[in-house]
C-alpha positions as CSV (number, residue, x, y, z in Angstrom):
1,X,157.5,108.0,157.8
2,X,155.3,111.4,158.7
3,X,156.8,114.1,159.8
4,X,154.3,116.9,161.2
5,X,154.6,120.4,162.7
6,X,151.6,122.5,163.5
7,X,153.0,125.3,161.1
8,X,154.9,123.7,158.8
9,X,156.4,120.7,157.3
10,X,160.0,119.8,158.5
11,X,162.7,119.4,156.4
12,X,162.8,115.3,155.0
13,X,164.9,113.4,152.7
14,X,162.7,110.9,150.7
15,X,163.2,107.3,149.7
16,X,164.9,108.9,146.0
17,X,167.1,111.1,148.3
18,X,165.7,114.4,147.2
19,X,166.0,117.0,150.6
20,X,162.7,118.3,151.0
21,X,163.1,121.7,152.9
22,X,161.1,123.1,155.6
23,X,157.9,124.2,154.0
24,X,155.1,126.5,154.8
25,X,151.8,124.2,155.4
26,X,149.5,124.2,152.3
27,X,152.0,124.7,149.9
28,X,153.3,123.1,146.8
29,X,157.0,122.1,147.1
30,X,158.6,121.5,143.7
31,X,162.1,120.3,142.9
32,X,164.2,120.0,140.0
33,X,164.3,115.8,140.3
34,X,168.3,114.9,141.2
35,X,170.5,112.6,139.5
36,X,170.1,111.6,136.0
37,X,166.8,112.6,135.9
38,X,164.4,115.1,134.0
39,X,161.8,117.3,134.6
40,X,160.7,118.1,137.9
41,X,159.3,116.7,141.3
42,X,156.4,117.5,143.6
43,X,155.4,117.3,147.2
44,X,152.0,119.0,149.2
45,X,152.3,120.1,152.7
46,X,149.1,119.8,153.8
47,X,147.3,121.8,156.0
48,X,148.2,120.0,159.3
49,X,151.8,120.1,158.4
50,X,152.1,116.9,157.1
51,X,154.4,115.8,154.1
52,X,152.4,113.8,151.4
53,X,153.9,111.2,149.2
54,X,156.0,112.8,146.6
55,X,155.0,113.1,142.9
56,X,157.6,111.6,140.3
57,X,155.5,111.4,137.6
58,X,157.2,113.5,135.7
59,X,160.6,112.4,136.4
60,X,162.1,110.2,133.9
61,X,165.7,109.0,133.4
62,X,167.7,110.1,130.7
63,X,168.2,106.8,129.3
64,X,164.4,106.2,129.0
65,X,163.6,109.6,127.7
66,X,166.4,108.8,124.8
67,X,164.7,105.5,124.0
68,X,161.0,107.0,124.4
69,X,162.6,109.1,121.6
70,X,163.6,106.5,119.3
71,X,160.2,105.1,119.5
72,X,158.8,108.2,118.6
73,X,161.2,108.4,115.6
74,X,160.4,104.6,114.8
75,X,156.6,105.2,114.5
76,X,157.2,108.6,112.3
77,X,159.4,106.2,110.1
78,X,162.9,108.8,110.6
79,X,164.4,105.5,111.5
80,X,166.0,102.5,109.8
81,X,168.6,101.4,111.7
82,X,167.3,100.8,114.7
83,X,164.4,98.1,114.6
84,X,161.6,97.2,117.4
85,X,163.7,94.2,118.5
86,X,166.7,96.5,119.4
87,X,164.4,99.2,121.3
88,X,162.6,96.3,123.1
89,X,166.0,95.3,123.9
90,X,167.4,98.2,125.5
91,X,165.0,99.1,127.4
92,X,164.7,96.0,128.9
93,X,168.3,96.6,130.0
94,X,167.8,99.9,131.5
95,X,164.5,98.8,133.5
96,X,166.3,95.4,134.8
97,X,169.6,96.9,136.2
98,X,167.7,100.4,137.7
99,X,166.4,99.3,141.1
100,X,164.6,102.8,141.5
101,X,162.5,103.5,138.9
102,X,160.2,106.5,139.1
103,X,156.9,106.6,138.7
104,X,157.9,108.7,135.8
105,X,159.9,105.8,134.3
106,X,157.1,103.1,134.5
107,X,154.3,105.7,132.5
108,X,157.2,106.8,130.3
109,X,158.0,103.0,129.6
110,X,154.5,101.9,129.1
111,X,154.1,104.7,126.9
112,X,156.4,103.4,124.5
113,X,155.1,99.8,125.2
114,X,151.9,101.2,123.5
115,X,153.8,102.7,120.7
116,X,155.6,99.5,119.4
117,X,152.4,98.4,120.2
118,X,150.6,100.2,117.5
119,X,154.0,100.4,115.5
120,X,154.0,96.0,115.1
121,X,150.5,95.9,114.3
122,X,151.4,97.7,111.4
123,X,154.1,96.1,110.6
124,X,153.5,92.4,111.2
125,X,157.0,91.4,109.7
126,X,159.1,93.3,112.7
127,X,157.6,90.3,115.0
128,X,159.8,87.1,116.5
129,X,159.7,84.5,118.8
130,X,162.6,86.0,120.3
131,X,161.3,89.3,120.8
132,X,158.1,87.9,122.2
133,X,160.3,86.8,125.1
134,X,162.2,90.2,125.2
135,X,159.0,91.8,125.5
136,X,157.7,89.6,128.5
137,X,160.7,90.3,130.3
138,X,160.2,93.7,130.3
139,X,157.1,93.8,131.2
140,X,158.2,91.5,134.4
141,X,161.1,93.9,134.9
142,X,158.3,96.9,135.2
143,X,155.8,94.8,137.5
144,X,158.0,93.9,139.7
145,X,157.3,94.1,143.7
146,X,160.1,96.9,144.2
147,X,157.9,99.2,141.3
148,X,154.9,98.9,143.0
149,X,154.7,101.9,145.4
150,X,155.7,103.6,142.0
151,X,152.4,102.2,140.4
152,X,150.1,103.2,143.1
153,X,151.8,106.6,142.8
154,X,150.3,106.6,139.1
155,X,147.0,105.4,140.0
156,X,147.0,107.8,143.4
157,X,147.5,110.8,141.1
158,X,144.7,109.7,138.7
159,X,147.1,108.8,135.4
160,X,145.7,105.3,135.0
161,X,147.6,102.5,137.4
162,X,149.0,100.0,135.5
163,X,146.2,100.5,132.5
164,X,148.5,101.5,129.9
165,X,150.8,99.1,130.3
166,X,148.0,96.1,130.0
167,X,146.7,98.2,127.1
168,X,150.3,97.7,126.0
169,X,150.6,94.1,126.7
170,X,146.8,93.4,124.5
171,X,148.0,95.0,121.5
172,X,150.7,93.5,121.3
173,X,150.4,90.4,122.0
174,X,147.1,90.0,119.5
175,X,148.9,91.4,116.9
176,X,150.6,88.1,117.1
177,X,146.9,86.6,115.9
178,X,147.5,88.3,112.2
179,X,150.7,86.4,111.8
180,X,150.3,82.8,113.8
181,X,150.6,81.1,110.7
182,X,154.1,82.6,109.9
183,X,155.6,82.3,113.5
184,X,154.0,79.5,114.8
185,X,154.7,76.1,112.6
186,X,152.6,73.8,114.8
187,X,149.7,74.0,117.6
188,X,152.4,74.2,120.2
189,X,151.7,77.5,121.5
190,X,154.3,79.8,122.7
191,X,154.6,80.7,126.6
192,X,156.5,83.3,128.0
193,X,157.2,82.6,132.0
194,X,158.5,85.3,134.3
195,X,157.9,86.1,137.5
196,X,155.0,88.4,137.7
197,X,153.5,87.6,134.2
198,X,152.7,84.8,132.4
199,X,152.4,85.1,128.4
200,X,150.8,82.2,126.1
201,X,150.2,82.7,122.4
202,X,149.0,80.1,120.1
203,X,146.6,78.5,117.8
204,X,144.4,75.7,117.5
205,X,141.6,73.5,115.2
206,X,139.9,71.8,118.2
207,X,137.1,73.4,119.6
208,X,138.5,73.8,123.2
209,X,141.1,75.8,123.9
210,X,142.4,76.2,127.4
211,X,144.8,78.0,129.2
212,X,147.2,78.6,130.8
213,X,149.4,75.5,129.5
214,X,150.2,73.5,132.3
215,X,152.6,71.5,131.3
216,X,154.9,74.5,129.8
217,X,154.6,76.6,133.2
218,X,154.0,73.9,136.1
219,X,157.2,75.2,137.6
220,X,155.9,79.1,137.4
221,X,153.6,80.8,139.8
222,X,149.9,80.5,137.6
223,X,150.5,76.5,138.4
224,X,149.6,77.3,142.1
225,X,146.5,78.9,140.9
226,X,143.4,77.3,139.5
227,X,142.7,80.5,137.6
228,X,142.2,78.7,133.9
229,X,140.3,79.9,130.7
230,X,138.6,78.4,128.3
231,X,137.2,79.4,125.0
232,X,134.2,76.7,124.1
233,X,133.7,77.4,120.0
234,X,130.2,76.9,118.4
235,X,130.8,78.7,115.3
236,X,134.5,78.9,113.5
237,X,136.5,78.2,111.1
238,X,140.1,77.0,110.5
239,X,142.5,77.4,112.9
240,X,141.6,79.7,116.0
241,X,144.4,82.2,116.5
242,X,144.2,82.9,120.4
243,X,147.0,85.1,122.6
244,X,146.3,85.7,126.7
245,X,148.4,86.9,129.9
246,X,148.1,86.4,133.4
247,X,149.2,89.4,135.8
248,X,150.6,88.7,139.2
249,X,149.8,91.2,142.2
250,X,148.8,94.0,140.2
251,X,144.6,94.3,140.5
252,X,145.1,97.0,143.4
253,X,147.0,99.4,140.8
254,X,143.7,100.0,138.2
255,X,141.9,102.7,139.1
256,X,138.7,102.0,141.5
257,X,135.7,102.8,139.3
258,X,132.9,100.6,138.4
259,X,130.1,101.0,135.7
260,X,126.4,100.2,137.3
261,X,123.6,101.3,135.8
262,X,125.3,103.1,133.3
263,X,127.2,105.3,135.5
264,X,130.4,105.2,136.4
265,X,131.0,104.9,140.4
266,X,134.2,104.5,142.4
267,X,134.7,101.3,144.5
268,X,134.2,103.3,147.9
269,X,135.0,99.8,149.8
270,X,131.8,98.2,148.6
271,X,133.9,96.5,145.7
272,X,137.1,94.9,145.7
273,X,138.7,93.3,143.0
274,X,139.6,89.3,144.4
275,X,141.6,87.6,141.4
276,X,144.5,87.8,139.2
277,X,144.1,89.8,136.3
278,X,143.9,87.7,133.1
279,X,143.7,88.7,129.3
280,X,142.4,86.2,126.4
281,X,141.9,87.7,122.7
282,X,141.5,86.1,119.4
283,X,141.5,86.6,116.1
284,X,138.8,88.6,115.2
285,X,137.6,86.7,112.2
286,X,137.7,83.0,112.6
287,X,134.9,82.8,115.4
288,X,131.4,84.6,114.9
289,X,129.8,82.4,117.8
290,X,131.7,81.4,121.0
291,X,131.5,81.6,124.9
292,X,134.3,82.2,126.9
293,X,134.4,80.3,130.7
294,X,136.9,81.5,133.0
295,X,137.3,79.8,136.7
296,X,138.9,82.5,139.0
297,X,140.8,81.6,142.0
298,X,140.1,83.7,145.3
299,X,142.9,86.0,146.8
300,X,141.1,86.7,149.6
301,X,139.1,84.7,152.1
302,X,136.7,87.9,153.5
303,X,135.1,88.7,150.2
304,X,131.4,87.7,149.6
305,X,128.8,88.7,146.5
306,X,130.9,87.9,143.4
307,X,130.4,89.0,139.8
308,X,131.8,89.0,136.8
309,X,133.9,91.8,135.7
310,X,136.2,93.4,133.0
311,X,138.4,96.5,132.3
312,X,136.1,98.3,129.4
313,X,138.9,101.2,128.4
314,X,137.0,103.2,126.3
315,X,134.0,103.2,129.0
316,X,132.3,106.7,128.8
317,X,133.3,109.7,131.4
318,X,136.4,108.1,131.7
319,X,140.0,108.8,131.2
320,X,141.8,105.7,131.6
321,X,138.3,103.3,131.6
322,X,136.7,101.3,134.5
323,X,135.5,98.2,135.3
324,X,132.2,96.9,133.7
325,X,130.1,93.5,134.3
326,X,128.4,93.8,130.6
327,X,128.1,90.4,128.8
328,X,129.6,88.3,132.1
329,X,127.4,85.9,134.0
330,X,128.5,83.9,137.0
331,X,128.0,80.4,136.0
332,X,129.2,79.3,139.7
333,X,130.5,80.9,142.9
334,X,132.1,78.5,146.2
335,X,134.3,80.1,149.0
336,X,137.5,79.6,146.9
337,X,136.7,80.4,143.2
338,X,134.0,81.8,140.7
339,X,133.2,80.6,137.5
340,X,132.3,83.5,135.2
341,X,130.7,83.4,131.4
342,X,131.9,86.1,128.9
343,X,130.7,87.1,125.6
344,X,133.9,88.7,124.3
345,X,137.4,89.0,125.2
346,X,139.2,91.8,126.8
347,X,141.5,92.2,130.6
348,X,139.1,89.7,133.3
349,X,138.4,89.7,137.1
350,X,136.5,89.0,139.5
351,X,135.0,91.6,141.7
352,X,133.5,91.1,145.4
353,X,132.1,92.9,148.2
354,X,134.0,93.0,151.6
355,X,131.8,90.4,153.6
356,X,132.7,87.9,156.7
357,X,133.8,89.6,159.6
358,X,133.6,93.5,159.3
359,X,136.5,95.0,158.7
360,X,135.4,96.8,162.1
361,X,135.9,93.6,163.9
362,X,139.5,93.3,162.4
363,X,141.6,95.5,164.5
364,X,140.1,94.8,167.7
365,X,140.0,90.9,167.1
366,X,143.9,91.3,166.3
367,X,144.6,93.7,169.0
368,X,142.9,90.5,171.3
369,X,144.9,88.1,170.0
370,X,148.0,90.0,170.5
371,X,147.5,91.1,173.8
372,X,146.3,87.5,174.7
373,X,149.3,85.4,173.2
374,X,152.1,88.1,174.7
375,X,150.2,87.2,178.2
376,X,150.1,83.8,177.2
377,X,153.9,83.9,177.0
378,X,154.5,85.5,180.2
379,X,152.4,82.9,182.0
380,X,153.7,80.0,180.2
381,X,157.4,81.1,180.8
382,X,156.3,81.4,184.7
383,X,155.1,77.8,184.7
384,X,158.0,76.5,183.3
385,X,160.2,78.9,186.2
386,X,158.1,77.4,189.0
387,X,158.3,74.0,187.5
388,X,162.0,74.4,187.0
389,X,162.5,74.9,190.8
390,X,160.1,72.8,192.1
391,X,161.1,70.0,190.2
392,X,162.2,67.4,192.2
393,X,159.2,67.2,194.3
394,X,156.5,67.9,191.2
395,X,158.7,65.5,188.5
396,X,156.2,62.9,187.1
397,X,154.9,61.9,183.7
398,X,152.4,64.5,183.3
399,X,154.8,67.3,184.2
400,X,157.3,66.2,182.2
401,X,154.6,66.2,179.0
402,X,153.0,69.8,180.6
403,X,156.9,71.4,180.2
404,X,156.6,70.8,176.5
405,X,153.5,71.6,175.6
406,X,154.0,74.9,177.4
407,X,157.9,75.1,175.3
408,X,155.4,73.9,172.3
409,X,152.9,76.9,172.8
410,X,155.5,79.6,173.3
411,X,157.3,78.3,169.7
412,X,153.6,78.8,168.3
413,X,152.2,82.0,169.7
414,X,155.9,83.8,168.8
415,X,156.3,82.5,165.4
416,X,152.3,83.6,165.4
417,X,152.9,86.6,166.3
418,X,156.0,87.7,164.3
419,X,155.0,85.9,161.0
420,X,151.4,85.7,160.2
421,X,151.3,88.7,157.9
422,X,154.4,88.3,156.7
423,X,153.3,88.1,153.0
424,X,155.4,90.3,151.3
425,X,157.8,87.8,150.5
426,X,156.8,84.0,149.2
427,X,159.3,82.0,150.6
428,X,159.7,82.8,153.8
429,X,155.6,83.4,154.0
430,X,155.9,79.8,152.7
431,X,158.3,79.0,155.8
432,X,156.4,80.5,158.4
433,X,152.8,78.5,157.2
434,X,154.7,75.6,157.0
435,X,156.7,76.3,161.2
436,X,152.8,77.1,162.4
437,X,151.6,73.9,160.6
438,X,154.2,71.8,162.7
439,X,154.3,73.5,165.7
440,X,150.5,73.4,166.0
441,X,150.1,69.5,165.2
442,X,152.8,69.3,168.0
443,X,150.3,71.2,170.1
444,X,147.7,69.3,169.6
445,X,149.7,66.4,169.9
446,X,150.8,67.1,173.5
447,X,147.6,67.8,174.6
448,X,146.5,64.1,173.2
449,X,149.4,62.8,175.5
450,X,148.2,64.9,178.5
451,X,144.8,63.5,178.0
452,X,146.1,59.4,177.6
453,X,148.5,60.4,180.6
454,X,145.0,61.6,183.0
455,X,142.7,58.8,181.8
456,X,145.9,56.6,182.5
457,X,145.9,57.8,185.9
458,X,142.3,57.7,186.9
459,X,141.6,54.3,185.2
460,X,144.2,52.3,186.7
461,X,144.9,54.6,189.7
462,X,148.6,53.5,190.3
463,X,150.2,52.8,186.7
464,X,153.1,51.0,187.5
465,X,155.3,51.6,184.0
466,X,156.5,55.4,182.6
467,X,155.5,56.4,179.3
468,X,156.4,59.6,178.5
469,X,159.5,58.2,177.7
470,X,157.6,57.0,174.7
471,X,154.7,59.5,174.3
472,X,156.6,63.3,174.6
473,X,159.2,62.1,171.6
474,X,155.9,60.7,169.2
475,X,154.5,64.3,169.6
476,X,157.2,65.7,167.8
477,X,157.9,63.0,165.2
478,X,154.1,62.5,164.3
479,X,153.4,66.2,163.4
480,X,157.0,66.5,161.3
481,X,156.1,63.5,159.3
482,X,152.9,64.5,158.6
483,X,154.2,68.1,157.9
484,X,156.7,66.8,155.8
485,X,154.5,64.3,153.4
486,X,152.1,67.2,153.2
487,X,154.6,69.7,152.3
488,X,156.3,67.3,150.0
489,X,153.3,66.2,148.1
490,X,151.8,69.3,147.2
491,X,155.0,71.1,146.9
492,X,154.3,74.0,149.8
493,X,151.1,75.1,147.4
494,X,148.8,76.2,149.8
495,X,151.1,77.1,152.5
496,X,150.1,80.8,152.5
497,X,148.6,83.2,150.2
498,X,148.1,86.8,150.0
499,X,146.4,87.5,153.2
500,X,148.1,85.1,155.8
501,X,151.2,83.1,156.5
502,X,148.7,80.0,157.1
503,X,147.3,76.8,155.5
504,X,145.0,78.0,152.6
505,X,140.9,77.1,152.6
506,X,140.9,77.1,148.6
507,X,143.9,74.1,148.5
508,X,142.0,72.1,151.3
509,X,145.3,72.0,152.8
510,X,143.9,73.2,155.6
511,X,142.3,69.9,156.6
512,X,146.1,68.9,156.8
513,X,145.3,70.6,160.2
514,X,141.5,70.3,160.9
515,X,141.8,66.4,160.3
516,X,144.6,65.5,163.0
517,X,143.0,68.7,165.4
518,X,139.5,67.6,165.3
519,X,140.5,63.8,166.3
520,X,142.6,65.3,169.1
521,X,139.2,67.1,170.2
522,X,136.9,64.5,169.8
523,X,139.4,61.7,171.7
524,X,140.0,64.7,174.5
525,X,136.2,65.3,174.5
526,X,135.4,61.2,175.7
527,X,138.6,61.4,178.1
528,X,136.7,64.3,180.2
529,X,134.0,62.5,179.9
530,X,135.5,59.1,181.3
531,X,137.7,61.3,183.9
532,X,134.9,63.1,185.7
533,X,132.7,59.9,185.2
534,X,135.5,58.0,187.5
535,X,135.7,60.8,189.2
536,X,131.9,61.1,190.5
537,X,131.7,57.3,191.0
538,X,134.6,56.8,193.0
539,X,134.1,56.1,196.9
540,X,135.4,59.1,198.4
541,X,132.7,61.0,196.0
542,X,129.9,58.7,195.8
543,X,128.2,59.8,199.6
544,X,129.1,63.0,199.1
545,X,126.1,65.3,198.3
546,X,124.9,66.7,194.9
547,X,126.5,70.4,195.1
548,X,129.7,69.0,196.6
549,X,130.2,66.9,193.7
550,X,129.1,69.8,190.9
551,X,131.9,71.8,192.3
552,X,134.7,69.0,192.0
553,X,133.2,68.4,188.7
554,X,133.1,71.9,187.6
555,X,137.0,72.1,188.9
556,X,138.5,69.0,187.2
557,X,136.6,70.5,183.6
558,X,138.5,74.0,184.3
559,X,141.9,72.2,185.0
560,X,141.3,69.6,182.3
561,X,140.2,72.4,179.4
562,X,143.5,74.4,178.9
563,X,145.3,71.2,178.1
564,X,142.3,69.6,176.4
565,X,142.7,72.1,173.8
566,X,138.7,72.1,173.5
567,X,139.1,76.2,173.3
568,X,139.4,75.5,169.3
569,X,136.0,74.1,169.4
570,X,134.7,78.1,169.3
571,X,136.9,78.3,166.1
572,X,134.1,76.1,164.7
573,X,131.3,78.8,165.4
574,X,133.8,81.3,164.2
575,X,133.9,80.8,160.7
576,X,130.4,81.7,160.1
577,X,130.6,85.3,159.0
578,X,127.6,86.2,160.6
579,X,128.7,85.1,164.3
580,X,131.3,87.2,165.5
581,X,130.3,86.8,168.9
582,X,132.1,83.6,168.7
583,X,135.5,84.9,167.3
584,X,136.1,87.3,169.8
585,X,135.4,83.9,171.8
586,X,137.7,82.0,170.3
587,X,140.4,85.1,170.3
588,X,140.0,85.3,173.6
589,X,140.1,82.2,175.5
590,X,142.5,80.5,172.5
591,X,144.9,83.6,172.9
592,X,145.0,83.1,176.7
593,X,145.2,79.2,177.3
594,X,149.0,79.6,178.8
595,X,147.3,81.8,181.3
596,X,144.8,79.1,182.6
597,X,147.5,76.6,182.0
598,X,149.8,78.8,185.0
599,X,146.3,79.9,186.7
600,X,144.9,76.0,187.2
601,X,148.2,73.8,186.8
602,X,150.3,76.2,189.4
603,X,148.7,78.7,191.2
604,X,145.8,76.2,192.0
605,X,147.2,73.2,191.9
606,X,147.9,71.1,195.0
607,X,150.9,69.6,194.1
608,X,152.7,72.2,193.2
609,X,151.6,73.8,196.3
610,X,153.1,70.7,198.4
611,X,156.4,71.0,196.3
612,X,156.6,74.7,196.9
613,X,155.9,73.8,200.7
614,X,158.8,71.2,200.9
615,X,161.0,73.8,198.8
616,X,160.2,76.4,201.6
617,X,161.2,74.0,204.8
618,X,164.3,72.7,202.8
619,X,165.1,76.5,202.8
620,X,164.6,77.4,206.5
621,X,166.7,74.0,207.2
622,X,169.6,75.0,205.6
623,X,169.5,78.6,206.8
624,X,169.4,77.1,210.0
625,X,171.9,74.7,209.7
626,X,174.7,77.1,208.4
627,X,173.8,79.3,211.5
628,X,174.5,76.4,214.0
629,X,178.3,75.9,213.2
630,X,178.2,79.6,213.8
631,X,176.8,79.8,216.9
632,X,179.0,76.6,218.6
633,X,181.9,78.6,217.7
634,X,181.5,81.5,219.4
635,X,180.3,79.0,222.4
636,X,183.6,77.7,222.5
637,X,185.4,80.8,222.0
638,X,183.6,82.5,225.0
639,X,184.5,78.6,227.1
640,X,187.9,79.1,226.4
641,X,187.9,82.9,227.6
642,X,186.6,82.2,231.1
643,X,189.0,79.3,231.6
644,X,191.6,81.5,231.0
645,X,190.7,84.3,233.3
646,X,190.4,81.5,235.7
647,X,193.6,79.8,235.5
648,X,195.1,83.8,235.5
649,X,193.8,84.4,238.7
650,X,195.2,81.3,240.2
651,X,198.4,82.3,239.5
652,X,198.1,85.6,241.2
């Protein structure tokens, strides 16, 4: 949250509870950092009087700091007692039960990743299976989501991202190479599966090697990517030593600087990197001749020009490295992956230009469809109102299947609008693609009934039998089952990915929903054709003249279209990048079809206006007749008055 004055910056309490005071604008605010906590904090008021994000680099935890000692002792060999395996252990400890780590904790930690690092290559005999796994643990425990503000502090304030802790992680695990032999008994390779890294060391005589191993990690998150390596050897000898690691979620957190032409340039939203990060080393002296083919999965769907990359730390000018394209070749390149070449081995993505729709076009095309669906809502609620009322003289078939579609279309454009972009969190992302998935097949699927129920109606005229009895309950059985098998058989892979809550292009899932949409399209596409075609030829029409019967026409095609669902024929057009003409199309009359639906099936329809006509005399009928009991009491009363003054004056 920003908080500005024109003068200063207000007093603020940050996410780590430290009370920023009110501060002069362009000033330096520093803090001793609270808790159990060392050094000190920093915050800049800028000029405007606005707070920036707060510096806690240099905050570090007193437990850390004591085990970031340790190390230290460790690699100057003051220690015995204490072995890797133990520090490893502990800190592990620390970083899995602290849910608010520092920025200051996670460079302090990788720090001391780097130096057991260095500390195990020399000493080879300190390494286990066991602590393989302690170490991958860790490293999960420091990359996880609720750190990752933390590491964009890091790379923010120019101190590397998460650089030193892959630097960390490469060491390591190829120090594993000098001892496969001794830790390793067979070509079973060891894999180490957390949550937000996947670790795979092994060794091998044939002269493939691929990873990651599926069968030891189908359950983990790298078997819902297609991301694989594979190291072809020409020339080599024995067994082939081999250790690699697959980061989740962290390619945003290396710093944005890219070496073309020999000189190093920052990304300045012409690059992007679009993969998971993945590292493959091996031993450096049984291979003298090999390539190494990696097939990278897509994150994104709006990134074009792909090429080959990798993190080169020790590139020139640099403090921390960049990324470098130097011995890398795109072998092949498709909407959903790349297939890149390398002549080494090292920390691999892919990088891509921004392409598709400009990311000019985003807000306004989101702004469209958000304006268009909370219309569509209103209008779709007032449809069902006027239905409600009017229904016992507008109750047929075709209503009846019009009241769900428009229940249908309000279920879709709310759980549209609250959960597209709800990525954050897998499972419910998962959820949400799989809601939209049903709820749009049942969309579709009521608009195939409305269509059946028309051509019903103009074929045969007077269709003795009801069917909606029948049709309303099959279009919200046929679009679960198919959900269901869908979701079922591949697991909910595909259903959502980093950028939407939706069916993913890469999985082809999304003809899960293109398949049963199209045929709805097609089928509607021949009933409008058949419907205005009996429409034209029928005897009341066929003496009429030519512009007379363009106008009915043109009127039965606008009532007919919202319900057709023929608006997601522009979606077609829209997913060429170059024609954004036709998304703002397709955002604009697909965002406002419960609009036409209350426009051409209420406002404008006849029936309804009939129903609303009979609704109004009903109305005036009863209003009169509650007045007429009234008025043939007070009739009486006044009778009975004068008959009594008569009789009185008799008497006198």
């Amino acid at each position: 949250m920003t908080f500005e004055s024109s003068t200063h910056c207000v007093q603020h309490v940050d996410k780590f509870h430290t009370n920023w005071n009110k501060t002069a604008e362009s000033t330096l605010a520093t803090l001793t950092c609270t808790g159990e906590y060392t050094g000190n904090v920093s915050r800049y008021c800028s000029s405007n009087g606005k707070w920036q994000e707060p510096n806690y680099s240099n905050c570090i935890s007193k437990p850390i700091e004591y085990i970031k000692d340790k190390t230290a002792n460790l690699l100057s060999g003051n220690i015995e007692t204490d072995h890797v395996t133990s520090i490893l252990d502990d800190l592990e400890n620390i970083t899995r039960d602290n849910n608010e780590l520092r920025s200051g904790d996670l460079l302090t930690s990788s720090t001391v990743l780097n130096d057991i690092a260095k500390y195990v290559t020399n000493h080879t005999e300190d390494l286990s299976v066991d602590q393989l796994e302690i170490f991958g643990s860790l490293c999960d425990n420091l990359l996880d989501e609720i750190n990752h503000q933390s590491w964009e502090e890091l790379n923010n304030e120019g101190l590397g991202g998460v650089t030193s802790l892959v630097n960390a992680v490469t060491e390591y695990t190829n120090a594993f190479n000098d001892v496969i032999n001794d830790v390793i008994d067979d070509e079973l390779p060891l894999v180490v599966v957390k949550e937000n890294v996947v670790m795979q060391v092994g060794k091998a005589s044939s002269n493939e090697i691929t990873v990651p191993d599926r069968l030891k990690t189908s359950d983990s998150w790298i078997s819902d990517s297609t991301t694989q390596i594979k190291l072809k050897k020409n020339i080599c000898t024995g067994l082939t030593g081999y250790s690699s690691t697959f980061y989740r979620n962290i390619s945003r957190f290396f710093p944005k600087y890219i070496i073309l032409n020999g000189n190093i340039t920052p990304f300045n939203e012409s690059y992007g990197v679009n993969s998971i990060i993945a590292d493959f080393t091996i031993h450096g002296t049984t291979c003298s001749d090999y390539s190494l083919i990696i097939k990278f999965e897509h994150l994104l769907e709006n990134y074009t020009k792909p090429f080959c990359g990798h993190w080169d730390f020790s590139a020139l000018n640099t403090v921390h490295g960049a990324w470098s394209t130097f011995g890398s070749q795109v072998v092949n390149a498709t909407d959903s992956y790349t297939i890149c070449e390398y002549n080494h081995t090292t920390n691999f993505a892919i990088l891509m230009s921004p392409g598709r729709t400009p990311p000019s076009h985003h807000f306004p095309l989101s702004l469209i469809s958000a304006i268009g669906c909370g219309v569509s809502i209103l209008f779709l609620v007032i449809t069902i109102l006027i239905h409600f009322v009017l229904w016992r003289h507008v109750k047929t078939d075709r209503t009846k299947t019009l009241m769900n579609l428009c229940v249908a279309l309000i279920m879709s454009y709310v759980i549209f609008l609250a959960g597209i972009t709800q990525t954050q969190n897998k499972v419910i992302c998962s959820a949400i693609a799989v809601g939209l998935h049903f709820m749009f097949l049942t969309d579709f699927a009521l608009m195939l009934s409305e269509g059946i129920l028309i051509v019903r109606m103009v074929v045969f005229v007077f269709p003795t039998n009801s069917i909606s009895h029948k049709l309303i309950p099959a279009c919200w059985i046929v679009p679960a089952c198919i959900v269901g098998i869908t979701a079922g058989l591949t697991k909910l892979k595909g259903y959502g990915n980093q950028q939407f809550c939706w069916l993913t292009l890469e999985s082809n899932l999304i003809w899960a929903f293109i398949g049963p949409a199209l045929f709805v399209i097609v089928v509607n596409c021949m009933f409008i054709i058949i419907t205005v075609y009996k429409m034209m030829t029928s005897r009341g029409l066929a003496a009429k003249a030519l512009q007379v019967k363009f106008k009915i026409g043109l009127k039965s095609i606008c009532v007919i279209l919202p319900i057709f669902g023929l608006t997601w024929v522009l979606g077609a057009f829209s997913l060429n990048d170059d024609l954004v003409m036709f998304q703002y199309l397709f955002a604009t009359f697909n965002s406002l079809q419960g609009f036409f639906i209350c426009l051409f099936h209420c406002f404008l329809n006849d029936q309804v206006r009939l129903g609303y006509s009979h609704y109004q005399r009903r109305r005036n009928a009863y209003r009169m007749d509650s007045k007429l009991p009234t008025e043939s009491t007070n009739t009486d009363n006044s009778k009975t008055h004068r008959l009594n003054d008569n009789i009185r004056e008799e008497k006198k």
